[in-house]
C-alpha positions, 0 to 999 in steps of 0.5 A: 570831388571830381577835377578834370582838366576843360576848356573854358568855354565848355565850362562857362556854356549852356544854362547854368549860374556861378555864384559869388557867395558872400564869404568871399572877398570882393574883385580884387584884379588890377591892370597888371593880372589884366595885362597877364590875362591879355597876354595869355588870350593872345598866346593861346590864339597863337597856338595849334588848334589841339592844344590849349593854354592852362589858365588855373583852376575853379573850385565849386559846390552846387548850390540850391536851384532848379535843375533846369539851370543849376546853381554853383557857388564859387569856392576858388577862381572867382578873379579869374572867371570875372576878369574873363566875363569882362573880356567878353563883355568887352568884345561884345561892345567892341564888336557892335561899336565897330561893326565888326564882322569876321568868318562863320566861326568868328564872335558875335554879340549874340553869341557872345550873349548866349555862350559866355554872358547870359542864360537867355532862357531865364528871367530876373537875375537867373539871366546873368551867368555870373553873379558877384556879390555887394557893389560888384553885383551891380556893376557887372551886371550893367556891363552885361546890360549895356548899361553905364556903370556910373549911373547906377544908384549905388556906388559903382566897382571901380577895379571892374570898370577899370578892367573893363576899358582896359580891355576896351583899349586893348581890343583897340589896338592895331594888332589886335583881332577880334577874332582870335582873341575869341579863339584865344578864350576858347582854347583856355584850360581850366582845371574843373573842380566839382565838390560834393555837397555834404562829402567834400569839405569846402574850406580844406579844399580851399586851403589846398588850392594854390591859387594865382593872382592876389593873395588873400589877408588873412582877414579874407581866410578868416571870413572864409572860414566861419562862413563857408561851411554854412548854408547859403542862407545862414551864410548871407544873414550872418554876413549882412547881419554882422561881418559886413559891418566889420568890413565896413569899419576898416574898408580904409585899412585892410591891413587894420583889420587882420590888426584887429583881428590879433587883438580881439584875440588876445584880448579874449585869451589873455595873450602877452605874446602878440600873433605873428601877421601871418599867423592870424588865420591859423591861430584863429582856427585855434581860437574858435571853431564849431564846437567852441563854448561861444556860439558862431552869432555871439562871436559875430555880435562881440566882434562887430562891438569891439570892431567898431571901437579899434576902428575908431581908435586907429581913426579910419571909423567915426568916432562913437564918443565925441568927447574922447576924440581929441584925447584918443587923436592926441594918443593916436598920433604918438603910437597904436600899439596900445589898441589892446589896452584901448579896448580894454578900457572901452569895455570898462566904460560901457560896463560903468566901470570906468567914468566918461572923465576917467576914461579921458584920464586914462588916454592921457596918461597913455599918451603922457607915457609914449610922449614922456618916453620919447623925450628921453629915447627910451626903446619902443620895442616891446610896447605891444607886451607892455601894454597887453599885460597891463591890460590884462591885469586891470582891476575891474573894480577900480580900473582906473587906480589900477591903470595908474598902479601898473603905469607905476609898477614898470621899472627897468626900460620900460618905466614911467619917466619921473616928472624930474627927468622929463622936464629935465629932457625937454628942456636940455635936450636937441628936441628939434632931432625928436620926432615927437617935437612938432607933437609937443609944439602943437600941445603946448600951442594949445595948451588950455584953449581946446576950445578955440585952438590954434590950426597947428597942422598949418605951421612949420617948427621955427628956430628963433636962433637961426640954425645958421649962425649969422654974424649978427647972431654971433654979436648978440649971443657973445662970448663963445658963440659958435659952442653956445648956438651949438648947445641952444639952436634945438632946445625947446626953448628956441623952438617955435611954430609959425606960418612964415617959416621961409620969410624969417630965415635966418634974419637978425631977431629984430628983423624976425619980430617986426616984418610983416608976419613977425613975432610982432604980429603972430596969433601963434600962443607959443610968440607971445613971451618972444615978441616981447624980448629985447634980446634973444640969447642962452639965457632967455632960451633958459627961462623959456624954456623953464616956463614951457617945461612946467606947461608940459608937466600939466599935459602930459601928468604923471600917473602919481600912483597911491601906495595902496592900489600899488600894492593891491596891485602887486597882490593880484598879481602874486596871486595870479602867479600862484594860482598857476602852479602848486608845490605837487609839481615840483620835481624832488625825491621822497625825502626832500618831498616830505621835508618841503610838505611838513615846512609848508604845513607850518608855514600855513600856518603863520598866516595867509601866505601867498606860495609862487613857484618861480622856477624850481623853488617855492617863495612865499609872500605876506602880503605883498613882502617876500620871507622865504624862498624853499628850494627842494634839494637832493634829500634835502631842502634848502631854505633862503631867508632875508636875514643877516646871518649876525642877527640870527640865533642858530640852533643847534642841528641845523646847516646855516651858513652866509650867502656872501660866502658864496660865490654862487647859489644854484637856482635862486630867485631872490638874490637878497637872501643872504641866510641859507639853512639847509634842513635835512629831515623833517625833525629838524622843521621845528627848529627852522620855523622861528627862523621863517617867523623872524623872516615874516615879522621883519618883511612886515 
């Protein structure tokens, strides 16, 4: 690597080509860095003639072509040396279009042409000195040539043009010269670095470079990455072939897609625990690298597939499923922390594990979930884990049972709510405050009628009773009006939707159902049992209430789970855990490390037994029942069985005693083992085994 500190223009000068390689990010610079640049040509103009004003540096590699005009790749600098080609392009123009005409050393637009734009000599698109890549390519290309952008064929850089009359303008202004301004140029300094191909490893001098202007994403760093070290060939094939189609997906959202890339990689790695954003990159340089068991294409191949669907999902890509495409928006718009479990499930349907209607199921029973759960204001927090593990622990065979059997195996604050206390919530609760209640509103409007639905997005959420109490409202509600308006105004019940929000207001209900556009009148389903009531009180909210409760039931169902995929849940899971660690790791001296091997052997021998390590203690399943909880002691190992300590023979030479009469046992993992034997030597196992085989045969 060589670096020595150079004048811009000497860099830029004589017969040569930068190149911008495909790996690279497309121009990024807006007005404020083209302000900054502006503002840093006009204080180098302003100095001495011998000094000059730092500019950053540019890092490159040579490239493949003729040594009459070489050929650099761009590794770093590339916003820096294209906004500067802009400005020149923009002072040629501004010359010629004003006839301006300065000292012998001042600018003209064939020396502008010749020094800093085009090499003249060359032919085709040798000519250009600057080469950028995709929509930016051509766009330069048509400043350089005088030609208008906005006529070209494809679509044309925006933030280029935009670069380009911004200095247009500038060069406009009173105080601006012409000349100095190419003076200015001429004085900027570059750090020049010039790496050695197949010496200089280019993606670590990258990293080093501590660059100015934007910063990359972590998606930029990525593609970088896998693509940098390659030849140039295999670097524009691999590209055109596969990463230009994954930029293609999330061109709307650079931020999904360093989202995406998370998820692909713990989808593959069988994360739980989600990357942090700016750890993407390096976790990805973890994740695959040139030695990896999957080669750099087949990456590239997978990532495009799986791209294509989390694209879809977040809805900034063409749906590839029509069918799926109003469940997936419905699901969409309450969360996205579900992405994982989404392609999970993708993958399962385009391997024929999971049907066309069951993959609809399976939506909306994720989003039956997230909406179940917002109606009761249980936490959000963590949902990505939540989803990832059940994701990952997905039964391949049947993927369906065993989505609705992980749904029902969450418990504490992250369960599944029971169909009695959601309908219980939306029926009591102030779902007016929720953000969910336009989203229930819009499902319930409808409801069964997917066909010719309702245009939701243009209605407003309408209280029937007024959240204003008026003195004709205090009439008809009664008794106790001011604490009975209270309790009822932002239930369901009195909730509605309309496009005549502001014309109802706060009118007497026989006003809001006979003015023009009145509940009368409306088209929306949700009037239709409120058009038709002759008051309108606590009482009626009830019953409506009630009626739209049992409407959401059928939306949003409940996994209803069968015991038998729960449980073979639950096995897979055991087994899973005991596939992890064995008893060999268990830290213990000699004596108790003969008693725990000589348990276990006869433990084994009772049947298929299921051994987890939790912790320091080994516990032991039938099935999917817990018997035994074996925990090495010093000398010693001390057994904990499920057993209530008055229904147990105790044999002779053995230590048992009562957990209650505990007021804490050391390391234990099942609290529900109230009977402790603690077993000294190995002489003493044969008297413990019908304790563990009583244990068994009750956990049955």
């Amino acid at each position: 690597m060589q670096a020595s500190n150079e004048p811009f223009a000497k860099i830029i000068d004589g017969p040569k080509q930068f190149v911008i390689p495909v790996f690279q990010r497309d121009f990024c610079w807006t007005f404020e860095q083209c302000e900054q640049l502006w503002r840093d040509v006009k204080r180098a103009a302003e100095r001495t003639i011998d000094s000059g004003h730092f500019m950053g540096s540019i890092v490159y590699i040579q490239g493949e072509g003729r040594a009459s005009c070489p050929i650099y790749l761009l590794i770093d600098g590339q916003q820096r040396l294209t906004t500067l080609t802009v400005l020149m392009v923009a002072l040629r123009d501004h010359i010629q279009a004003t006839n301006w005409s300065g000292s012998d050393d001042g600018p003209t637009t064939e020396k502008l042409n010749t020094c800093y734009l085009k090499n003249t000599a060359e032919s085709g698109q040798k000519r250009y000195k600057l080469v950028l890549r995709r929509r930016d390519k051509a766009t330069l290309q048509a400043l350089i040539d005088e030609k208008n952008p906005s006529e070209l064929e494809a679509e044309s850089s925006e933030l280029l043009v935009e670069a380009y009359k911004f200095f247009r303008s500038a060069l406009q202004a009173s105080d601006s010269d012409p000349e100095k301004v190419y003076q200015g140029v001429a004085r900027l300094n570059i750090v020049d670095v010039t790496l050695s191909r197949n010496v200089d490893n280019p993606q670590l001098v990258f990293e080093s470079m501590n660059s100015t202007g934007i910063d990359l994403r972590q998606s930029d760093l990525v593609r970088n990455y896998l693509l940098m070290g390659l030849r140039e060939s295999e670097q524009t094939r691999l590209y055109n072939e596969y990463w230009s189609k994954i930029e293609s997906f999330f061109r709307a959202s650079g931020s999904a897609f360093d989202g995406f890339l998370r998820d692909y990689m713990a989808l593959e790695q069988g994360l739980t625990q989600q990357i942090r954003g700016d750890r993407t990159y390096d976790e990805f340089k973890s994740f695959w690298n040139s030695e990896a068991e999957k080669p750099l294409e087949d990456l590239l191949s997978d990532m495009v597939r799986v791209g294509r669907t989390y694209a879809s999902f977040l809805g900034i890509a063409t749906m590839q499923r029509p069918w799926l495409a109003d469940a997936m928006s419905h699901m969409r718009s309450l969360n996205t922390t579900q992405a994982l479990l989404v392609m999970r499930l993708y993958d399962s349907h385009e391997k024929d594990r999971l049907s066309r209607e069951e993959f609809i199921q399976a939506v909306t029973l994720i989003e039956s979930y997230l909406l179940r759960r917002a109606v009761l204001g249980l936490q959000t927090r963590g949902y990505w884990s939540v989803f990832a593990r059940i994701a990952h622990d997905l039964n391949p065979d049947s993927v369906f049972e065993s989505l609705k059997a992980a749904f029902a195996r969450l418990g504490g604050n992250y369960r599944f709510p029971s169909d009695q206390e959601f309908s219980r919530e939306l029926q009591e609760r102030d779902l007016y405050d929720l953000r969910v209640c336009k989203h229930v509103l819009d499902r319930l409007e409808n409801f069964e009628h997917s066909a010719e639905p309702s245009p939701v997005a243009n209605y407003s959420i309408e209280h029937v009773m007024p959240q204003e109490i008026t003195p004709e409202w205090e009439k008809m509600i009664g008794e106790n009006a001011a604490e009975q308006h209270a309790a009822w105004v932002h239930r369901l019940g009195n909730l509605t939707l309309t496009a005549y929000n502001s014309k109802y207001s706060n009118r007497p209900f026989g006003e809001k159902k006979d003015i023009k556009g009145g509940f009368q009148d409306s088209a929306v389903r949700l009037n239709r049992d409120i058009k038709d009531a002759e008051r309108w009180t606590p009482k009626e909210i009830d019953a409506r209430g009630k009626r739209l409760a049992a409407q959401a039931l059928q939306i949003w169902p409940h996994h209803k789970a069968d015991a038998t995929s729960i449980q073979e849940a639950e096995r897979r899971d055991l087994i899973k855990r005991a596939s992890k660690h064995n008893p060999s790791e268990l830290k213990m001296d000699k004596a108790a490390r003969q008693v725990l091997d000589r348990i276990l052997a006869s433990v084994r021998r009772l049947g298929d037994v299921i051994e987890v390590i939790e912790q320091k203690s080994v516990c032991c399943y039938y099935g999917t029942s817990f018997f035994a909880e074996i925990l090495p002691m010093s000398g010693y190992v001390r057994v904990m069985l499920p057993l209530d300590f008055n229904e147990v023979a105790i044999p002779e030479g053995l230590n048992v005693s009562d957990s209650s009469s505990w007021k804490f046992v050391p390391n234990r993992v099942h609290t529900n083992s109230n009977l402790i034997v603690d077993v000294g030597g190995e002489t003493k196992v044969a008297a413990l085994i019908p304790m563990i085989r009583q244990a068994l045969d009750q956990s049955r």
